[in-house]
GUSE-739784 format. One record per residue (C-alpha): residue in three letters; x, y, z. Coordinates in steps of 0.1 Angstrom, whole numbers, plus 2048, in hexadecimal, padded with zeros to 3 digits. Layout:
% residues N
ALAXYZ...
END
This chain:
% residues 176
UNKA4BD53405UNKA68D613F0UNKA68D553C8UNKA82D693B8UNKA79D72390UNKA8DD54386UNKA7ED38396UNKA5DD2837EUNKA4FD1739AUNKA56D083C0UNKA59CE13B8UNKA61CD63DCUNKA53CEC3F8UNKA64CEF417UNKA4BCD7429UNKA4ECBD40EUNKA75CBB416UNKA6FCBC43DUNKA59C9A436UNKA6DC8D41DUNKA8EC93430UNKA80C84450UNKA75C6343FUNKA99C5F430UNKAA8C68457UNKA8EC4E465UNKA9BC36448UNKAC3C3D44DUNKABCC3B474UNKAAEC1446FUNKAD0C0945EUNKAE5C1A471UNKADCC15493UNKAF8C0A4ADUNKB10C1148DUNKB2AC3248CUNKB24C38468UNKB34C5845DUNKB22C6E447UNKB30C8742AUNKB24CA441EUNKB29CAB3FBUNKB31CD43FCUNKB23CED3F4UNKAFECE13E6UNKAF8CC23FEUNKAFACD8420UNKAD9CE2425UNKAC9CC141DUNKAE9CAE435UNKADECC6454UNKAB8CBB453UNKAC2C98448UNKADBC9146AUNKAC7CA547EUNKAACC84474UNKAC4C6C47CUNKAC1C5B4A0UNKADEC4B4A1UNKB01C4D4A8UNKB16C6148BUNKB32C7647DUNKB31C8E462UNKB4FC9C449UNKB4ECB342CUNKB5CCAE40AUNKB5DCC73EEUNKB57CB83C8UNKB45CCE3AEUNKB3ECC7389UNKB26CE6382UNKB2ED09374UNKB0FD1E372UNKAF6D03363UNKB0CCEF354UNKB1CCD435DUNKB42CCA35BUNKB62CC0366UNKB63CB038BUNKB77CC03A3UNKB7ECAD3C2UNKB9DCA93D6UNKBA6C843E3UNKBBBC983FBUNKB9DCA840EUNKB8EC83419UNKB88C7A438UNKB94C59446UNKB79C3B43FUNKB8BC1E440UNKB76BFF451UNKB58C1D453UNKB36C1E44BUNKB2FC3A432UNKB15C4E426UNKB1DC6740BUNKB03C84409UNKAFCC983EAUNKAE3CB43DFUNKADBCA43BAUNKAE2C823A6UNKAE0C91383UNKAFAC8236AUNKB0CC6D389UNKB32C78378UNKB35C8D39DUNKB28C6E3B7UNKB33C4F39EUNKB58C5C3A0UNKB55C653C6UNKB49C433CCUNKB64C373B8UNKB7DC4B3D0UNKB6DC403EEUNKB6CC173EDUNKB94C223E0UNKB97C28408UNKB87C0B417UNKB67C10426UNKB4FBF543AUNKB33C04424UNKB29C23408UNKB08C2C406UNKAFEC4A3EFUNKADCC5F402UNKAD2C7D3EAUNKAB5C973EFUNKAB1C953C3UNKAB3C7E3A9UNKAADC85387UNKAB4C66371UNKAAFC76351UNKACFC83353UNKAE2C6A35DUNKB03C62349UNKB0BC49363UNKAF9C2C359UNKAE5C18376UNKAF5C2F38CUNKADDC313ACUNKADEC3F3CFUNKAD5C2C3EDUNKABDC473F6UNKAACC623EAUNKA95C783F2UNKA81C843D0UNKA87C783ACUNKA84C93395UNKA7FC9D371UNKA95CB135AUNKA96CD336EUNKAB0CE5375UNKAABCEC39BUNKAB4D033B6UNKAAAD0E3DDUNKAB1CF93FDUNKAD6CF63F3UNKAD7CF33CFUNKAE4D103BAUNKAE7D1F399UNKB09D3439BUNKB07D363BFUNKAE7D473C2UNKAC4D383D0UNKAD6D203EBUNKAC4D36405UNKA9ED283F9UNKA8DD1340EUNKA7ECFE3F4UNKA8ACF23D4UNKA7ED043B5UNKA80D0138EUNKA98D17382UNKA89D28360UNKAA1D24341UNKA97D3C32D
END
């Protein structure tokens, strides 16, 4: 298995996400059966988990992409997310899907944007959650997969200036 120099340690291993992400299908499945929820993709650091996640989901459903970003290397700031790039969800059932809760700015003001346009329902399913950051308070997603500590985190997705999407696990970035 590849570890590039950077990485401390594998956290999550590609078999712990397979279970994991096949629980949270099985779950998502059980609400939304005989339903046409529509499920969205935060870009770029949700795809990889929102590929295994649908491909869990026996039921009927749409997907859409949107593009919001609040990170610059390892830090985090300003969101950048264009209102003009949502897809319709009026009267829909909706399931936004995102790599990381960390501070909740990102997914508290997306969440704000979406029940702007209507929907039947917004539910929140994220692979991480690490409530140590969170700036949000009692901000909480309907689903996640793992709750993590203070790491900053990379593989399966998640990236640290673009690099390390490509790993098939997640893995603790080293800070030094």
């Amino acid at each position: 298995m590849y570890v590039p120099d950077r990485i401390e340690r594998v956290l999550y291993t590609k078999e712990e996400l397979d279970t994991r992400i096949k629980t949270l299908g099985e779950e998502l499945t059980r609400e939304y059966d005989g339903k046409n929820p529509l499920f969205i993709c935060v870009l770029k650091g949700a795809a990889v988990f929102f590929c295994d996640l649908i491909r869990h989901i026996e039921c009927k459903l749409e997907i859409d992409f949107i593009r919001a970003s609040s990170y610059s290397g390892t830090l985090s700031g300003e969101l950048s997310v264009s209102k003009s790039d949502f897809p319709d969800i009026t009267d829909r059932d909706v399931v936004i899907v995102e790599d990381i809760v960390d501070t909740a700015k990102t997914l508290s003001v997306l969440k704000k944007l979406f029940l702007e346009e209507n929907p039947k329902s917004l539910k929140i399913a994220a692979l991480l959650d690490k409530p140590s950051r969170r700036v949000v308070k009692d901000f909480k997603a309907d689903y996640t997969g793992f709750e993590i500590k203070d790491y900053f985190v990379v593989g399966y997705g998640l990236d640290c200036s673009q690099e390390y999407r490509n790993l098939p696990y997640i893995g603790i970035l080293k800070t030094d």
